[in-house]
C-alpha positions as CSV (number, residue, x, y, z in Angstrom):
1,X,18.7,11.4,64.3
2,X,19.7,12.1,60.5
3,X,20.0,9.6,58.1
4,X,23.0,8.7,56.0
5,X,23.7,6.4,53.1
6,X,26.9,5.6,51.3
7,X,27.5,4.6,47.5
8,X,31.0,2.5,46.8
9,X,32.3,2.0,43.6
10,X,35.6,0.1,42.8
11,X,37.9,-2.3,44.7
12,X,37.6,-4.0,47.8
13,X,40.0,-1.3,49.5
14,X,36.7,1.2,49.4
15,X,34.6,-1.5,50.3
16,X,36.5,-1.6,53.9
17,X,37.0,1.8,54.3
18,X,33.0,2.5,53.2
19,X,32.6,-0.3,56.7
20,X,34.7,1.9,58.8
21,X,33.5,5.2,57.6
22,X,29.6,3.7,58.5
23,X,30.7,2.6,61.6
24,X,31.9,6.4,62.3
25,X,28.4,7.3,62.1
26,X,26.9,4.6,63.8
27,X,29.0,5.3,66.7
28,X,28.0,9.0,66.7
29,X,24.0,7.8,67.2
30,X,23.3,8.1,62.8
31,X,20.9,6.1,61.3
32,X,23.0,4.0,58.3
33,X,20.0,3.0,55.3
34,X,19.7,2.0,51.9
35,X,21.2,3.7,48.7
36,X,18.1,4.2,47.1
37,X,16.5,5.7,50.8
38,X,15.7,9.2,51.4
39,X,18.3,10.6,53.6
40,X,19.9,13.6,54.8
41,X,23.8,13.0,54.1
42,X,24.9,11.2,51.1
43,X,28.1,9.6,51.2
44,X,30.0,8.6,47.6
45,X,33.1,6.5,47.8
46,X,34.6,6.9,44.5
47,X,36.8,4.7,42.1
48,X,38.7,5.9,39.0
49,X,40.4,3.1,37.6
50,X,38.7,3.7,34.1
51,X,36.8,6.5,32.5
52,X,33.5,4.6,33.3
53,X,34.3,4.6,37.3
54,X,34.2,8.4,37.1
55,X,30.9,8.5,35.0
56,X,29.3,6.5,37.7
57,X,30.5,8.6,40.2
58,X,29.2,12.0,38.5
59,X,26.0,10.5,38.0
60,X,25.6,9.2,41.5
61,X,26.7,12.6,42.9
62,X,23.8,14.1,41.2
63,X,21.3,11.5,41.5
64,X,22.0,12.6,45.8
65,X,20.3,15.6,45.4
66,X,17.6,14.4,43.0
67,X,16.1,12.0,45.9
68,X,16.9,15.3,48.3
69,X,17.5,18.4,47.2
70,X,18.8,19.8,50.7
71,X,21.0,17.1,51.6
72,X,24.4,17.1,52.3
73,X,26.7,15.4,49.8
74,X,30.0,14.3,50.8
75,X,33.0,13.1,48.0
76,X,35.5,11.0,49.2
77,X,38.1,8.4,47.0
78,X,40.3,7.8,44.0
79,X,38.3,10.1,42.1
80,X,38.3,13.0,44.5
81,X,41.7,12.5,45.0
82,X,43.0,12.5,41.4
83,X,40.8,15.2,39.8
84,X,39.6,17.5,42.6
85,X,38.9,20.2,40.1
86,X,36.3,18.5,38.7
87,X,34.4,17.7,41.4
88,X,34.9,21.1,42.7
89,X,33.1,22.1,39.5
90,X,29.8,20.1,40.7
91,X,28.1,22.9,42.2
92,X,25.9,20.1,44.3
93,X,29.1,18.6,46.3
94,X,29.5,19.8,49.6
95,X,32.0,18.3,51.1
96,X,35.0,16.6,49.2
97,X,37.7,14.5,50.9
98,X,40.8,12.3,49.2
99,X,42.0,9.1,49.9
100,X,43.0,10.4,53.0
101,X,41.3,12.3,56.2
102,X,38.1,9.7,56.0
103,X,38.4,8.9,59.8
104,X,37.0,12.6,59.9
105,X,34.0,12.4,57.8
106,X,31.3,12.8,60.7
107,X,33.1,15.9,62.4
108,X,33.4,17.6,58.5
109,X,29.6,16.9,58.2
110,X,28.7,18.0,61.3
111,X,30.9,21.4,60.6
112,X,29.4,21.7,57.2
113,X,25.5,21.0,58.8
114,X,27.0,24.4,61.3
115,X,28.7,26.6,58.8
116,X,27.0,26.1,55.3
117,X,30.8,26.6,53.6
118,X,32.0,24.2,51.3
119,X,35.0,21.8,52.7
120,X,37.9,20.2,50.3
121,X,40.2,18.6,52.7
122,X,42.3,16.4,49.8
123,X,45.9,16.6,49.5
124,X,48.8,16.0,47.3
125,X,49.2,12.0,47.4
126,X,52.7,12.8,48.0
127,X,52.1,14.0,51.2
128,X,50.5,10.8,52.3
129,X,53.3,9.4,54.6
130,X,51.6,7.3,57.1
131,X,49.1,4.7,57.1
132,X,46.0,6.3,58.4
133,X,44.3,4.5,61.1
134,X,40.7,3.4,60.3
135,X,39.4,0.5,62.1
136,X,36.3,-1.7,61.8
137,X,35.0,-3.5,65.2
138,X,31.4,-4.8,63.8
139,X,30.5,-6.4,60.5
140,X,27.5,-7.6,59.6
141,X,28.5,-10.8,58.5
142,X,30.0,-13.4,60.8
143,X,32.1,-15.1,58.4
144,X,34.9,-13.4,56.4
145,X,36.1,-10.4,57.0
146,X,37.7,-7.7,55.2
147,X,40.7,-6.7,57.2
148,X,42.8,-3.0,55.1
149,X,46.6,-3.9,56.4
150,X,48.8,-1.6,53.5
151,X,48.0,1.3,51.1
152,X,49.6,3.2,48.5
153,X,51.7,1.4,45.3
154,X,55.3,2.3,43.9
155,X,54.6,0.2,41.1
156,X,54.1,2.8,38.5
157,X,52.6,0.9,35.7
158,X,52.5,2.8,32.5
159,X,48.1,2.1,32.5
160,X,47.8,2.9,36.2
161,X,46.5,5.5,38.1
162,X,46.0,4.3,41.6
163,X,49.3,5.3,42.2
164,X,48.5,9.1,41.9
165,X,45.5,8.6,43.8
166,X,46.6,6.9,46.5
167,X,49.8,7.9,47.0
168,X,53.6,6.0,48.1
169,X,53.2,2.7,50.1
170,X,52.6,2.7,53.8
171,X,51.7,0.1,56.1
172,X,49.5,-0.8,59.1
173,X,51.4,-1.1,62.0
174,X,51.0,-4.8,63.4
175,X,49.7,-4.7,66.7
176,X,47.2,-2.6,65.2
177,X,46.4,-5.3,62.7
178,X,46.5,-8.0,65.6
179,X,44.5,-6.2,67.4
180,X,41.4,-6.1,64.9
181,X,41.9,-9.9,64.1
182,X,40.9,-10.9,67.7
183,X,38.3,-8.4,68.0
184,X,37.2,-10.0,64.8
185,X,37.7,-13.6,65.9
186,X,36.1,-12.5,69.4
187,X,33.0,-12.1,67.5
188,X,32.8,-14.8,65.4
189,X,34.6,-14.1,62.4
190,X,36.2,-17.7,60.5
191,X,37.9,-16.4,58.0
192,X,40.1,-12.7,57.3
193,X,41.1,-11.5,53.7
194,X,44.5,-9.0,53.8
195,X,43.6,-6.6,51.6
196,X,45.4,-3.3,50.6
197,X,46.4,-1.6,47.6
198,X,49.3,-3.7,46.9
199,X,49.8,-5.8,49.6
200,X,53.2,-7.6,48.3
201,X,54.2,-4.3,49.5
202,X,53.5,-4.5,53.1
203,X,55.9,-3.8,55.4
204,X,58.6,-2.2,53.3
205,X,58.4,1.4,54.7
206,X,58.2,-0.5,58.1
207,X,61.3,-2.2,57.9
208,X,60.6,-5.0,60.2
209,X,58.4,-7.1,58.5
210,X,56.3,-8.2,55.6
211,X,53.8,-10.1,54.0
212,X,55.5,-13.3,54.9
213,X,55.8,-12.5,58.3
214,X,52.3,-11.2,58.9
215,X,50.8,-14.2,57.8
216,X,52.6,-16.4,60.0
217,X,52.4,-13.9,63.0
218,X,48.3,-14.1,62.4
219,X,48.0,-17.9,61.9
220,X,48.6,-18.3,65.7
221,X,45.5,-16.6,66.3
222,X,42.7,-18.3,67.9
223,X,39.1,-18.6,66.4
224,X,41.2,-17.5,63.0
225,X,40.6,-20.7,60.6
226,X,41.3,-19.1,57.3
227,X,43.4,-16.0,55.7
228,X,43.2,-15.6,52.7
229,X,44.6,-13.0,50.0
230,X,43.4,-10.4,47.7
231,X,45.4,-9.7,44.5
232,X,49.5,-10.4,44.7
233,X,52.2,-9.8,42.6
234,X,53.8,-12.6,41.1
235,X,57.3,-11.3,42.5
236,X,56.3,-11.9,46.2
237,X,56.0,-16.0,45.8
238,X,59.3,-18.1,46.5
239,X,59.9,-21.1,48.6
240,X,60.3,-19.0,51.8
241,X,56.5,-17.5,51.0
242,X,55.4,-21.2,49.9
243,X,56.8,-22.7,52.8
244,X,55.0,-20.2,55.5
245,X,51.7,-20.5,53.7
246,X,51.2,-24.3,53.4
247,X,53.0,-24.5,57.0
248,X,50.7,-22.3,58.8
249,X,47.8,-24.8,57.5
250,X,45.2,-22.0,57.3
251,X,46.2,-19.6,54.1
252,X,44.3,-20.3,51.6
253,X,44.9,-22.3,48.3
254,X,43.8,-19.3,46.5
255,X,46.4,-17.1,44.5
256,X,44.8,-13.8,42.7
257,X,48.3,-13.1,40.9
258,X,48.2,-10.1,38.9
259,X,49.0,-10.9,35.2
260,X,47.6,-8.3,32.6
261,X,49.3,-9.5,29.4
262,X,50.7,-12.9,28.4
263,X,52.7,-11.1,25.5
264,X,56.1,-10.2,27.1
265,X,56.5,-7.4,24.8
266,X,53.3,-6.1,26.1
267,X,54.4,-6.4,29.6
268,X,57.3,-4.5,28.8
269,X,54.5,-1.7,27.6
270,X,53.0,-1.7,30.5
271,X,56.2,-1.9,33.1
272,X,55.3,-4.8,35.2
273,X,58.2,-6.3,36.5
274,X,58.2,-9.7,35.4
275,X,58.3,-11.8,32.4
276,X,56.1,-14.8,31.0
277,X,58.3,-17.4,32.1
278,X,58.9,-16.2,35.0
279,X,55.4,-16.0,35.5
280,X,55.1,-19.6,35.1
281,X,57.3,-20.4,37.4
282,X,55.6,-18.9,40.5
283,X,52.5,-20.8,39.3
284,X,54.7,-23.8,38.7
285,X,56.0,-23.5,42.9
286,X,52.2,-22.7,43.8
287,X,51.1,-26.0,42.6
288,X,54.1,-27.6,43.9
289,X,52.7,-27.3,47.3
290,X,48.7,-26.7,46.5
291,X,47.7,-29.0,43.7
292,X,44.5,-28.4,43.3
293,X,44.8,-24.0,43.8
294,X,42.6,-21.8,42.1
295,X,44.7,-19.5,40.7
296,X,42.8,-16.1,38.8
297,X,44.5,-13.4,37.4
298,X,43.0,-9.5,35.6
299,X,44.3,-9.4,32.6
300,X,44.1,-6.4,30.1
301,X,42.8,-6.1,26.5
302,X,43.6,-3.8,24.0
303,X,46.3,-2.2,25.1
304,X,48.4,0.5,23.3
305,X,49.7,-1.2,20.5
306,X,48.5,-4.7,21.3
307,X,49.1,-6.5,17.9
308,X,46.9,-9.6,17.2
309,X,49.8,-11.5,17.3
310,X,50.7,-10.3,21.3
311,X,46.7,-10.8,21.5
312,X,47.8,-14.9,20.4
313,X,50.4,-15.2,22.9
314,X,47.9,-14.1,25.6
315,X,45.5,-16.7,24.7
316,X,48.3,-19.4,24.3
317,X,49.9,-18.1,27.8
318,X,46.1,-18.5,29.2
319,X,46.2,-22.3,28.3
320,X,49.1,-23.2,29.5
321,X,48.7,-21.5,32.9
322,X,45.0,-23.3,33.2
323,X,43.2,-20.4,35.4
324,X,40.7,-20.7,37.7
325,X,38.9,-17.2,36.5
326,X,39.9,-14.5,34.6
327,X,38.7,-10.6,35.3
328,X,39.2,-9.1,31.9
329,X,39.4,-5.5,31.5
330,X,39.3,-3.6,28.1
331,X,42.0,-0.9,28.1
332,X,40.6,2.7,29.6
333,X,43.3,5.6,28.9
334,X,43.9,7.5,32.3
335,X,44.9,11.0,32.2
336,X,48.2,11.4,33.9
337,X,49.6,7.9,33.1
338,X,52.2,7.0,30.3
339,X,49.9,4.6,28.4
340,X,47.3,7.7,27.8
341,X,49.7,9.3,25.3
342,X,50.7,6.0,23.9
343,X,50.8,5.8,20.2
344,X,48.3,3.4,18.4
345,X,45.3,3.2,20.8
346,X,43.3,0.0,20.0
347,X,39.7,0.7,18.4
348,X,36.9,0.2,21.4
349,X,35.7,-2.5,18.6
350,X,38.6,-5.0,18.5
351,X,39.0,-4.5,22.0
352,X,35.2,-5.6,22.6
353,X,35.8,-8.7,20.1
354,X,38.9,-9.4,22.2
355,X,37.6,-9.2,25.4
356,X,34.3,-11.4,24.7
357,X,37.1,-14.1,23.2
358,X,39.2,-13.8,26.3
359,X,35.6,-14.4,29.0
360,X,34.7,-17.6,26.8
361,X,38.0,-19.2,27.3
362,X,37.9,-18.3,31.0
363,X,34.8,-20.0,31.4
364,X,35.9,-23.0,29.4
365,X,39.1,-23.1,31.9
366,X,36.8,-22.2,35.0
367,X,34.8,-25.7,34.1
368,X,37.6,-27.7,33.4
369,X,38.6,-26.4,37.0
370,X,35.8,-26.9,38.4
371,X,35.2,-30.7,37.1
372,X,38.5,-31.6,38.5
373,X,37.6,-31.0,41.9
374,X,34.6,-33.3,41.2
375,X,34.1,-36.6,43.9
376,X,36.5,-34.7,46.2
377,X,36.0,-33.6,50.0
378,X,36.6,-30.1,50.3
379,X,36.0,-27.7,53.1
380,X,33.3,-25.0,52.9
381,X,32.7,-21.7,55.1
382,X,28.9,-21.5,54.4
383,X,28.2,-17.8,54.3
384,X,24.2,-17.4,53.4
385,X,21.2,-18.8,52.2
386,X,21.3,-19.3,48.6
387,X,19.2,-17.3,46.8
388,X,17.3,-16.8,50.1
389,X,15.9,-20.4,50.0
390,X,15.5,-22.2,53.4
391,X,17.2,-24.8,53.8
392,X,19.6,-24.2,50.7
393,X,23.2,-23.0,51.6
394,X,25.9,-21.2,49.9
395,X,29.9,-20.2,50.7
396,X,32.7,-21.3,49.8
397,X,36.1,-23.4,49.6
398,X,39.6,-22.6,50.7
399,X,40.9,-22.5,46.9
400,X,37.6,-20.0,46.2
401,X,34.8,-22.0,44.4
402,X,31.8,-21.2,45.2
403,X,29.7,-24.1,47.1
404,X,25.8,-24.8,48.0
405,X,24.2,-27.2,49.4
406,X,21.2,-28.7,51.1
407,X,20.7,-29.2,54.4
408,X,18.1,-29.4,57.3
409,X,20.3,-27.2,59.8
410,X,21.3,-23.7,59.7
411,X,25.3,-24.0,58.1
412,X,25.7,-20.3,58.0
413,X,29.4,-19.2,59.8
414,X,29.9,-23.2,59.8
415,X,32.9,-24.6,57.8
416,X,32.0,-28.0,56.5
417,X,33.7,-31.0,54.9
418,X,31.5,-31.8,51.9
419,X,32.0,-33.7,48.7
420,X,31.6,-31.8,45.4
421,X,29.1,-33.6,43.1
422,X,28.1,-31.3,40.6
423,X,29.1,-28.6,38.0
424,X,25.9,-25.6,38.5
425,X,27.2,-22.7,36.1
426,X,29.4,-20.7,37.9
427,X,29.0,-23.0,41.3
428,X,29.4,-26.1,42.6
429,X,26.9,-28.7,44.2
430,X,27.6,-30.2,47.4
431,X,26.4,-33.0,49.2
């Protein structure tokens, strides 16, 4: 049977849908092998959130044919989705799908293998109406899983492109979603993460329920001990949402709240919906109920007109707000947004001297954090050998610090109450 390999780039959204897309092939009797393998069908999930995503995409696209020069390449994604034309232009692309159509992939190759005739199948992301169903049964790890529940963003921030490329919201029907979770919890699974590509968003086109909702709808769950988030807009958290999540007593005391700027002015820029203080104050209800949360953010350096001044403010705002981690991103124009024709693009220089300024206080805040939590029990879902060393453990808590420990016996899929002894880096030693 043929081989096939997959390359993902970008968010965790493509790192599910890459899951489904091998399990597609499994199904269909394909052998599934390493990146760097010889095999007969490349697969490249693309991103193209910054300029750099789409380099790495070209490069890997070409690289394909390099290893074999008769295989069949396949383009799927953000990338294919937003500038089709381009990849069209790669004479060594065979096959090139959008953010939708993916649960075909095997049945396009398959005609492709028959036919020899180039296939585009994307469309205009404003035809993307309904949620397309693409399921994962199996996982290789036993712990945490991944579980796609929304896609799509109205948000139309004036630096983003993942609207365009992924079209208006739309949500995974629920039975669908309960459905997975016990197939997941049937086989072992601890722990689920609701990702999408703006998850506050779920359930709007649906009309009869939302994020709220479906966390406390999948708490009831058995063999489900933990559900945790990926990124959240600051918007969704009030007292209703607060009360459901500590209630439930299995969401996790980890909040990935979107922040981008702590210069209001700059916020304006960049049409997020929500101002400093009132930033704060969702932080300020978070720790209300979950003291000790980790709370980490992206924020954005170097945007349009970003005035050292605005650059201050974001430091200051940092502080005060005392994250857990900070992903920082230097500014990368996007075609087709707002903030590409912006006047007074930042130099690549200040926004390097920014961005190295902005990681150093993160880690000084991700210490302080982390020594906090020092002499305290917490609960760990040990997810691997650390550093492949027997007898040495690794996973981590419910407000997302990463754990290890010693021990004897195996801990993997295990959640463990352990006391937190040590600062290690970017980790934490348990005994």
């Amino acid at each position: 049977m043929e081989r096939v390999t997959f390359h993902t780039l970008g968010c965790k959204v493509n790192q599910y849908e890459t899951e489904s897309m091998i399990e597609l092939f499994k199904n269909k009797g394909y052998i599934i092998v390493d990146k760097e393998d010889f095999a007969d069908i490349y697969i490249i999930n693309t991103c193209t959130v910054t300029n750099m995503s789409d380099r790495k995409s070209r490069q890997f696209i070409r690289k394909a044919k390099k290893i074999n020069p008769n295989c069949l390449v396949a383009v799927v994604g953000c990338y294919a989705q937003v500038s089709p034309e381009e990849v069209e232009k790669i004479e060594d692309v065979d096959i090139i799908i959008g953010t939708n159509n993916r649960n075909m992939i095997v049945e396009l190759c398959e005609d492709f293998k028959k036919n020899g005739k180039r296939i585009n199948k994307v469309i205009s992301s404003n035809q993307l109406k309904t949620f397309e169903k693409i399921n994962i049964n199996s996982v290789e790890s036993k712990t945490r899983a991944y579980l796609k529940v929304q896609d799509g963003c109205n948000q139309y921030c004036s630096y983003c492109i993942i609207p365009y490329a992924r079209g208006p919201v739309r949500s995974r029907n629920y039975l669908e979603i309960e459905n997975e979770v016990k197939k997941l919890a049937e086989n072992g699974f601890k722990e689920i993460i609701l990702t999408g590509i703006h998850i506050a968003s779920y359930g709007k086109d649906l009309g009869n329920i939302n994020l709220k909702n479906l966390i406390y709808n999948l708490s009831f769950i058995d063999g489900i001990k933990r559900i945790r988030l990926s990124s959240i807009e600051p918007n969704i958290i009030d007292k209703e949402f607060m009360d459901i999540a500590y209630n439930t007593n299995k969401l996790c005391d980890h909040f990935h709240l979107s922040l981008q700027s702590g210069s209001d002015s700059v916020l304006r820029r960049m049409n997020r919906k929500y101002s400093t203080s009132e930033y704060y104050e969702k932080v300020e209800l978070i720790r209300e109920y979950f003291p000790n949360a980790g709370i980490t953010t992206d924020i954005i350096v170097g945007f349009p007109g970003e005035t050292d001044d605005e650059f201050e403010q974001t430091l200051e705002f940092v502080k005060k707000v005392k994250f857990s981690k900070i992903h920082v991103f230097k500014f990368s124009p996007r075609k087709g947004t707002k903030a590409f024709s912006m006047e007074n693009q930042i130099p690549s220089e200040i926004k390097e001297k920014r961005s190295k300024t902005l990681i150093d206080l993160s880690e000084k805040l991700m210490n302080e954090f982390y020594e906090k939590l020092l002499n305290h029990k917490s609960d760990v879902l040990f997810e691997s050998k650390y550093n492949n060393e027997d007898f040495i453990y690794e996973g981590y808590t419910t407000n997302y610090v990463r754990v290890i420990k010693k021990s004897d016996f195996d801990l993997i899929g295990q959640i463990k109450n352990v006391t937190l002894k040590e600062v290690s880096l970017d980790k934490i030693i348990a005994i």
